[in-house]
DRENNU-430348 format. One record per residue (C-alpha): residue number from 1; residue in three letters; x, y, z. Coordinates in steps of 0.5 Angstrom, whole numbers, padded with zeros to 4 digits. Layout:
// DRENNU-430348
@resi:NUM; resn:ala; c1:X; c2:Y; c3:Z $
...
END
This chain:
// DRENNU-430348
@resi:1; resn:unk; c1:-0212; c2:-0107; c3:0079 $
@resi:2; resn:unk; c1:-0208; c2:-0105; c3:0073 $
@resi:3; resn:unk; c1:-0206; c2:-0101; c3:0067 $
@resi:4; resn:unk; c1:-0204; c2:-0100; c3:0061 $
@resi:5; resn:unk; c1:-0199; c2:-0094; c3:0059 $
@resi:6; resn:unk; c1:-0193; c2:-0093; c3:0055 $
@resi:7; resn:unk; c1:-0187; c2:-0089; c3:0058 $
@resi:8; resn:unk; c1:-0185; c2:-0085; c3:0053 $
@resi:9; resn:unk; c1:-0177; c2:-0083; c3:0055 $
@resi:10; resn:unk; c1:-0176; c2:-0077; c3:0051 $
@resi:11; resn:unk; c1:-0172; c2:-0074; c3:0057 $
@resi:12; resn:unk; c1:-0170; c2:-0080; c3:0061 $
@resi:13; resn:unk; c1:-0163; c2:-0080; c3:0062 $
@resi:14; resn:unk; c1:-0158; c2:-0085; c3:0060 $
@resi:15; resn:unk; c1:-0154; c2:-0089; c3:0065 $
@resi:16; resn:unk; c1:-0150; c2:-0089; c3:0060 $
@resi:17; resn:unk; c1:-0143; c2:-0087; c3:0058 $
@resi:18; resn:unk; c1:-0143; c2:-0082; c3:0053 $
@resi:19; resn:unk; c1:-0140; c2:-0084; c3:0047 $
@resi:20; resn:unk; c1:-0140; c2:-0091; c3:0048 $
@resi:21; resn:unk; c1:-0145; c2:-0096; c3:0050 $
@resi:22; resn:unk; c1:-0141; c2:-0098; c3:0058 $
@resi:23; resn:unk; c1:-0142; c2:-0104; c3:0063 $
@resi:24; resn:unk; c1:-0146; c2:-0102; c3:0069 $
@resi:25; resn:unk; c1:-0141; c2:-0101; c3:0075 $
@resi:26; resn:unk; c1:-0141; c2:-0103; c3:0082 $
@resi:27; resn:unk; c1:-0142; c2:-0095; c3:0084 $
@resi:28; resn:unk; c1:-0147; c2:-0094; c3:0078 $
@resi:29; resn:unk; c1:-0152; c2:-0100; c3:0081 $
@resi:30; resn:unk; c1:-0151; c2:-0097; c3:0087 $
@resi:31; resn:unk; c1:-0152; c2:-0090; c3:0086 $
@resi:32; resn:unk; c1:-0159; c2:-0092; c3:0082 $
@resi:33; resn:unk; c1:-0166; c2:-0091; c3:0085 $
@resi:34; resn:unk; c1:-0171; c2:-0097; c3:0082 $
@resi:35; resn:unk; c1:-0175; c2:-0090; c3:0078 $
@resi:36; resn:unk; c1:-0168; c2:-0089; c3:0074 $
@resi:37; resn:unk; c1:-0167; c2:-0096; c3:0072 $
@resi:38; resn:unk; c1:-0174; c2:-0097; c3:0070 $
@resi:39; resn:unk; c1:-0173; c2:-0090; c3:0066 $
@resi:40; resn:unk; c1:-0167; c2:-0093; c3:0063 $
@resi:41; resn:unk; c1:-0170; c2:-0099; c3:0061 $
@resi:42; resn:unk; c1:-0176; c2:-0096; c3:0058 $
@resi:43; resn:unk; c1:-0171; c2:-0092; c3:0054 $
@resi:44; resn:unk; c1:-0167; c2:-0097; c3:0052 $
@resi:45; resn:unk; c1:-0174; c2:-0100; c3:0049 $
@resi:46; resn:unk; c1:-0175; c2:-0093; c3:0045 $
@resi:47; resn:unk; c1:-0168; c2:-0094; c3:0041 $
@resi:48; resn:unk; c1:-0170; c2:-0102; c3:0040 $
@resi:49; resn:unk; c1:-0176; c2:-0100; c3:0036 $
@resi:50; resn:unk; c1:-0173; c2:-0094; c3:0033 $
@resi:51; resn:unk; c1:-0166; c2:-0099; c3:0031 $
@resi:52; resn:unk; c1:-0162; c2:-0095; c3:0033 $
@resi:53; resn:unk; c1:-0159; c2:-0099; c3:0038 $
@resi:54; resn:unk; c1:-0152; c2:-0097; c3:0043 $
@resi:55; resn:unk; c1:-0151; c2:-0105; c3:0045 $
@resi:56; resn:unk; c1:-0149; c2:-0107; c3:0039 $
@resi:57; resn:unk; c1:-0144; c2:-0103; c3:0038 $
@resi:58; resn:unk; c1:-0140; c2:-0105; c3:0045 $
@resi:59; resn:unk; c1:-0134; c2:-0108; c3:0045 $
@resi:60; resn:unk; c1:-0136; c2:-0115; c3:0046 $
@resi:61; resn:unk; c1:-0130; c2:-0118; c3:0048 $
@resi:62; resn:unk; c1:-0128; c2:-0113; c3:0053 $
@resi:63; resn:unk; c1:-0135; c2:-0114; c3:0057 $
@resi:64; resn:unk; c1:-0133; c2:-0122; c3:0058 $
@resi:65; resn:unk; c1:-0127; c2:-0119; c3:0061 $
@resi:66; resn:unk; c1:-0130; c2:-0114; c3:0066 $
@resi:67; resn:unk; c1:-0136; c2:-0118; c3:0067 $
@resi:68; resn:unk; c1:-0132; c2:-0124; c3:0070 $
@resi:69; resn:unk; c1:-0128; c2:-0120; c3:0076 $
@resi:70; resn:unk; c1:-0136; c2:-0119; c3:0077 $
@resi:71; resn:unk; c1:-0143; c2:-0116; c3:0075 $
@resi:72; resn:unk; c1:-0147; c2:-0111; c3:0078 $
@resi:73; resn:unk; c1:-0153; c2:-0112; c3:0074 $
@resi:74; resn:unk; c1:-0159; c2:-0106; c3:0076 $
@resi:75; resn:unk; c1:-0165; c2:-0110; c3:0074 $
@resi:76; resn:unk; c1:-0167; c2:-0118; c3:0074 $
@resi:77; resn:unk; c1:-0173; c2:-0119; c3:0068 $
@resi:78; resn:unk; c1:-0177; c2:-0125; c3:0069 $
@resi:79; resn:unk; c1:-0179; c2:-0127; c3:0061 $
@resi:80; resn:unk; c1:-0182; c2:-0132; c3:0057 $
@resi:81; resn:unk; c1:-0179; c2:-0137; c3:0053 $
@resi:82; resn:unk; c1:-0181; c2:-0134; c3:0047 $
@resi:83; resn:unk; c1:-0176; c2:-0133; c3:0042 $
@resi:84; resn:unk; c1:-0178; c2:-0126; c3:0039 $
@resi:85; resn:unk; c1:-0177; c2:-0125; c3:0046 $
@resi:86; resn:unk; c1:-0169; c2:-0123; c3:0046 $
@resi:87; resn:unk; c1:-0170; c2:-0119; c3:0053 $
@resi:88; resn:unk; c1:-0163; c2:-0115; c3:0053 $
@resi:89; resn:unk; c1:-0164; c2:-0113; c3:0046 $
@resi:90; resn:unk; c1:-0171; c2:-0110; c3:0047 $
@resi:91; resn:unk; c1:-0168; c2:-0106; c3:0052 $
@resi:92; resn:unk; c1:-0162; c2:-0104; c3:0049 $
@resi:93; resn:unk; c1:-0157; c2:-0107; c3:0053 $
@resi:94; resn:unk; c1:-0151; c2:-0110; c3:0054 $
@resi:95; resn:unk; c1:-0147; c2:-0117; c3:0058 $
@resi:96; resn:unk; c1:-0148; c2:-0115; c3:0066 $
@resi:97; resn:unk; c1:-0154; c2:-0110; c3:0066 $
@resi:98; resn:unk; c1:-0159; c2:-0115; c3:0067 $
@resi:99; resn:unk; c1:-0161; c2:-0122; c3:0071 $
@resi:100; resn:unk; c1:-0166; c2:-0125; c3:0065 $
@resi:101; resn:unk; c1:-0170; c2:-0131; c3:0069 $
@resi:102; resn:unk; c1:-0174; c2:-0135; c3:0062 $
@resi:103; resn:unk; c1:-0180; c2:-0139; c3:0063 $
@resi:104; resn:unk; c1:-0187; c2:-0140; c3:0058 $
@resi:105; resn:unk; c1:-0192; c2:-0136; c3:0059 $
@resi:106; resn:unk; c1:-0187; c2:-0132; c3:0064 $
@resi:107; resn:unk; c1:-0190; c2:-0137; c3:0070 $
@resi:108; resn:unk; c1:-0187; c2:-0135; c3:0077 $
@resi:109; resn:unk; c1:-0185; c2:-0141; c3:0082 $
@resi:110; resn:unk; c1:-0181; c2:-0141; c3:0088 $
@resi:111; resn:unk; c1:-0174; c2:-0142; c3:0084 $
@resi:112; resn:unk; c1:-0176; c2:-0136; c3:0080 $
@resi:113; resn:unk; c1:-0177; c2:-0133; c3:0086 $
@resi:114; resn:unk; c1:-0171; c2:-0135; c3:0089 $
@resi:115; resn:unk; c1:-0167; c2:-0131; c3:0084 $
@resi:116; resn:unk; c1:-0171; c2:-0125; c3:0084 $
@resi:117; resn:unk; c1:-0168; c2:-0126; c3:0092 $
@resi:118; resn:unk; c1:-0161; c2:-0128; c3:0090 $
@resi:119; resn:unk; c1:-0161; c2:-0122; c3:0084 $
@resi:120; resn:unk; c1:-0164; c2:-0116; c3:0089 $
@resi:121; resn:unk; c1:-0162; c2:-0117; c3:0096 $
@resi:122; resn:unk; c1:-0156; c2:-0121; c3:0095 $
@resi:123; resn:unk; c1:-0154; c2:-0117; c3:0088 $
@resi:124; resn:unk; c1:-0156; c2:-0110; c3:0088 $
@resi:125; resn:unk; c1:-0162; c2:-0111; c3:0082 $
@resi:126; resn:unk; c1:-0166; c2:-0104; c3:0083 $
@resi:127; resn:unk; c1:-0171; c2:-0107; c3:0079 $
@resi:128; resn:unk; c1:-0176; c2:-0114; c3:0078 $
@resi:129; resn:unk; c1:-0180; c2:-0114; c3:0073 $
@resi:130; resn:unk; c1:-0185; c2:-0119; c3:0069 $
@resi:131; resn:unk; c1:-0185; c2:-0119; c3:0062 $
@resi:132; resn:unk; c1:-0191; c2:-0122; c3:0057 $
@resi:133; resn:unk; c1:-0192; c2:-0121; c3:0050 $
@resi:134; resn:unk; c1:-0197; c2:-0121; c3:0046 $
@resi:135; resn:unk; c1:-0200; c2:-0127; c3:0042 $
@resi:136; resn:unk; c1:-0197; c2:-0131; c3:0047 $
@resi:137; resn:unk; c1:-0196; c2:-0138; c3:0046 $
@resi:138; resn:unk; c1:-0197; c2:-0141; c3:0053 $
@resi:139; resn:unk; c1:-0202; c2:-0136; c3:0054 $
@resi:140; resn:unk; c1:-0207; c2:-0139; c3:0048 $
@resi:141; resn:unk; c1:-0205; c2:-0147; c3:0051 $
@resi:142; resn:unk; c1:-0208; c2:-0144; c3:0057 $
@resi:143; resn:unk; c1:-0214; c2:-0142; c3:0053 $
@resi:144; resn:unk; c1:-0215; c2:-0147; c3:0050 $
@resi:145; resn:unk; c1:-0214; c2:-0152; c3:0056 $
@resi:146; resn:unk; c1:-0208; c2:-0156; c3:0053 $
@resi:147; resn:unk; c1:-0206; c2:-0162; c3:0056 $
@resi:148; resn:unk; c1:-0198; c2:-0165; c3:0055 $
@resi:149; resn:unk; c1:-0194; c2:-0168; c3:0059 $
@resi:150; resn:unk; c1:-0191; c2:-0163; c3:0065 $
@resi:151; resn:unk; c1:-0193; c2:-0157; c3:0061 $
@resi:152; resn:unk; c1:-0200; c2:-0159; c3:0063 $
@resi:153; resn:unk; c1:-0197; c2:-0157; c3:0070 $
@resi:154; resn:unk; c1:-0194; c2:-0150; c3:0067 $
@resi:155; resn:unk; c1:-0201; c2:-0148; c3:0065 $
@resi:156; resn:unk; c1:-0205; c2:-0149; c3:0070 $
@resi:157; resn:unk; c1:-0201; c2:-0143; c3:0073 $
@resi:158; resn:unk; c1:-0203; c2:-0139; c3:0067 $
@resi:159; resn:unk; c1:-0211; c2:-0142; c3:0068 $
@resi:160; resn:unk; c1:-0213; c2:-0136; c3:0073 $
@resi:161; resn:unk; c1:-0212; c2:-0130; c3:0068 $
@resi:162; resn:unk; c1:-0216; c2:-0134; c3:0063 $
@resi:163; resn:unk; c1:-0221; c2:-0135; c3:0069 $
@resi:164; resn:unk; c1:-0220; c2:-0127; c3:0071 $
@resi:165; resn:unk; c1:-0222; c2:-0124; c3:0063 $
@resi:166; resn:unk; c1:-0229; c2:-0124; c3:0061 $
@resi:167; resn:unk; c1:-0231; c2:-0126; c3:0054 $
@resi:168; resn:unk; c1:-0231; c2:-0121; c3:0049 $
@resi:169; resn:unk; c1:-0237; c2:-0119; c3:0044 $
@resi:170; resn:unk; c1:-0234; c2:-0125; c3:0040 $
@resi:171; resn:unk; c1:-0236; c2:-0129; c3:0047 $
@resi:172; resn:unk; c1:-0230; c2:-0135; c3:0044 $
@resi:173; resn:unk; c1:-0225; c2:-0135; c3:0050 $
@resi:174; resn:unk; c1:-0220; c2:-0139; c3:0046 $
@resi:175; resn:unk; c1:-0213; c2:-0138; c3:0042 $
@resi:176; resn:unk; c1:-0218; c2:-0136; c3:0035 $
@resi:177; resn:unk; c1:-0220; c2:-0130; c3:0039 $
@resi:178; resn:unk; c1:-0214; c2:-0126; c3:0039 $
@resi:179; resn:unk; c1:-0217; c2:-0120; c3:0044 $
@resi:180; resn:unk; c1:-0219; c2:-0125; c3:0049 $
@resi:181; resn:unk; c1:-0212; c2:-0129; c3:0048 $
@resi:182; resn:unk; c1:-0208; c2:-0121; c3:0049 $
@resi:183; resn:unk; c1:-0212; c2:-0119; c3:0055 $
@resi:184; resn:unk; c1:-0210; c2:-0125; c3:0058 $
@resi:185; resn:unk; c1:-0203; c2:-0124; c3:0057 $
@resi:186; resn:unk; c1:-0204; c2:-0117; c3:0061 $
@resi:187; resn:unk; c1:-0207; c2:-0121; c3:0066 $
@resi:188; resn:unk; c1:-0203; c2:-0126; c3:0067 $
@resi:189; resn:unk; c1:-0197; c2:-0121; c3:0068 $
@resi:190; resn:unk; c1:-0201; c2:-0117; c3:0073 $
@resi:191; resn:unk; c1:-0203; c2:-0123; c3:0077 $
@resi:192; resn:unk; c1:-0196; c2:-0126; c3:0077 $
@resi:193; resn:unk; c1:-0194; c2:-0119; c3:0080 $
@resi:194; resn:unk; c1:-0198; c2:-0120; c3:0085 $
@resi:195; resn:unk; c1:-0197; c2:-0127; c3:0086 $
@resi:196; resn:unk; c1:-0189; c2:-0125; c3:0087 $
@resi:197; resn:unk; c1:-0190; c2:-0119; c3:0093 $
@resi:198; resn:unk; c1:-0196; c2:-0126; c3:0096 $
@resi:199; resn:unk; c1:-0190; c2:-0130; c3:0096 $
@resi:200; resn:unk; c1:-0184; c2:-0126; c3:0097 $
@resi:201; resn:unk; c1:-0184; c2:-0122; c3:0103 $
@resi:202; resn:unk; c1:-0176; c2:-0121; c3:0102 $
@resi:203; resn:unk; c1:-0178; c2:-0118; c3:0096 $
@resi:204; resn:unk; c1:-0185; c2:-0114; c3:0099 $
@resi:205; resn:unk; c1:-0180; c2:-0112; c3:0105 $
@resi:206; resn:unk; c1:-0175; c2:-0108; c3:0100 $
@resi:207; resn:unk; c1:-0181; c2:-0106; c3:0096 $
@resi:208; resn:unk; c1:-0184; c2:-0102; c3:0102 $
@resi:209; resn:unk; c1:-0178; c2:-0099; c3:0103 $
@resi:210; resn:unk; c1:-0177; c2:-0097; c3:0097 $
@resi:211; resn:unk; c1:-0171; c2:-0101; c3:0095 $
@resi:212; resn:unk; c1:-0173; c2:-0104; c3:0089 $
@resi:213; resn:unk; c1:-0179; c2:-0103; c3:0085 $
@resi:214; resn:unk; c1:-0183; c2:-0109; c3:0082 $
@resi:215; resn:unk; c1:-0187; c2:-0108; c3:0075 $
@resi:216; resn:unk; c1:-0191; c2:-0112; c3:0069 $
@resi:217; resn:unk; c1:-0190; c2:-0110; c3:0061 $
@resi:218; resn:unk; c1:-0192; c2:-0113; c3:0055 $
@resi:219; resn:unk; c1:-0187; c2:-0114; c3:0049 $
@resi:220; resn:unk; c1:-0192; c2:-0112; c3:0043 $
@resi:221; resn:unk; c1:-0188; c2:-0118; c3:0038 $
@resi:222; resn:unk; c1:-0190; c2:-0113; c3:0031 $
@resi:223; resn:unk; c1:-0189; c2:-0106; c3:0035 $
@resi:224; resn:unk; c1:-0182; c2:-0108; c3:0039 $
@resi:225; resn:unk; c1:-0185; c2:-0104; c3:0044 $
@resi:226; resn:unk; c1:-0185; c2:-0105; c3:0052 $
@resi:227; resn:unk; c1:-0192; c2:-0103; c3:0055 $
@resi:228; resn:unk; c1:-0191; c2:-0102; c3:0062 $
@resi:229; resn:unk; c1:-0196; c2:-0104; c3:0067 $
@resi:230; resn:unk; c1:-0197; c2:-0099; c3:0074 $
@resi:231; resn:unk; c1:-0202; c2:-0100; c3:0079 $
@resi:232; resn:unk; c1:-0207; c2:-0096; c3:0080 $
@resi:233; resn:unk; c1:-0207; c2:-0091; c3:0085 $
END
């Protein structure tokens, strides 16, 4: 079981550099635990809903430069194909800083999974996370129990969450509710979760020693803010 809460990062320390918004080098991710990369990220969220972004101030042409000798990203974050989803702008950051894995309904398959491996055991990334948001288009096709070509497939991996959330007083369980559709989206990120430690004993394995750290959030497409989901102990 999961739930919901908002990290505040009023006293979260920046990996950055001060003064300049710097790529993540190979000693930083090194150095990282999978706590202060998730404290990093939360933080880079609070400066996107404020608008005071740092990444947009980077030196563009310098980070293709650097980055083409190498990457040392310190987080790889499996999104949906939404396009009010821009995941290195909602979490303030920059070319280099994070593997970004997109997909409707941020669905999980061994390809996505095969990443996540790649990006962690064999890059260095301190952190997986799954990032659904709300209103989500392919979780109310889901609902709804849409039917179109392949993506008839795709949403059938969402069909458990909608089967795992109980109606609300409004007792209608398709896209017109929009509560049922957002407890959904939550559900479906919480499964999808546990659908990545079931499938992936490489990354379970780094999990339990705690090498890396796996989460869920949820993108609030009005606020810009990132909900992050943690177990409950």
């Amino acid at each position: 079981m999961m739930k919901k809460y908002l990290i505040t990062a009023m006293s979260a320390i920046s990996l950055t550099t001060a003064g300049a918004f710097a790529q993540t080098t190979a000693e930083q991710q090194k150095a990282m635990t999978p706590d202060q990369v998730l404290t990093d990220l939360v933080a880079g969220n609070k400066r996107f809903v404020s608008g005071d972004l740092k990444s947009t101030s980077s030196d563009v042409a310098a980070a293709r430069t650097i980055t083409a000798k190498g990457q040392y990203p310190k987080a790889t974050i499996l999104s949906c194909l939404d396009s009010r989803v821009p995941v290195e702008l909602v979490f303030d950051q920059v070319i280099g800083d994070i593997f970004v894995g997109r997909v409707a309904g941020n669905i999980v398959n061994e390809d996505q999974i095969g990443s996540m491996e790649f990006a962690t055991k064999l890059a260095g990334s301190k952190l997986v996370m799954v990032l659904g948001h709300t209103s989500c288009g392919a979780v109310k096709g889901a609902c709804d129990g849409a039917k179109l070509g392949n993506l008839t497939a795709l949403l059938s991996k969402i069909q458990p969450a909608v089967d795992a959330v109980k109606p609300t007083a409004e007792g209608e369980t398709n896209s017109s509710n929009k509560k049922f559709v957002n407890d959904v989206v939550y559900k479906n990120v919480e499964l999808t979760v546990a659908e990545i430690r079931k499938q992936s004993p490489v990354l379970l394995e780094m999990e339990k020693a705690g090498e890396i750290k796996i989460v869920g959030g949820v993108y609030d497409l009005a606020s810009g803010k990132v909900t992050i989901l943690e177990e409950s102990k």
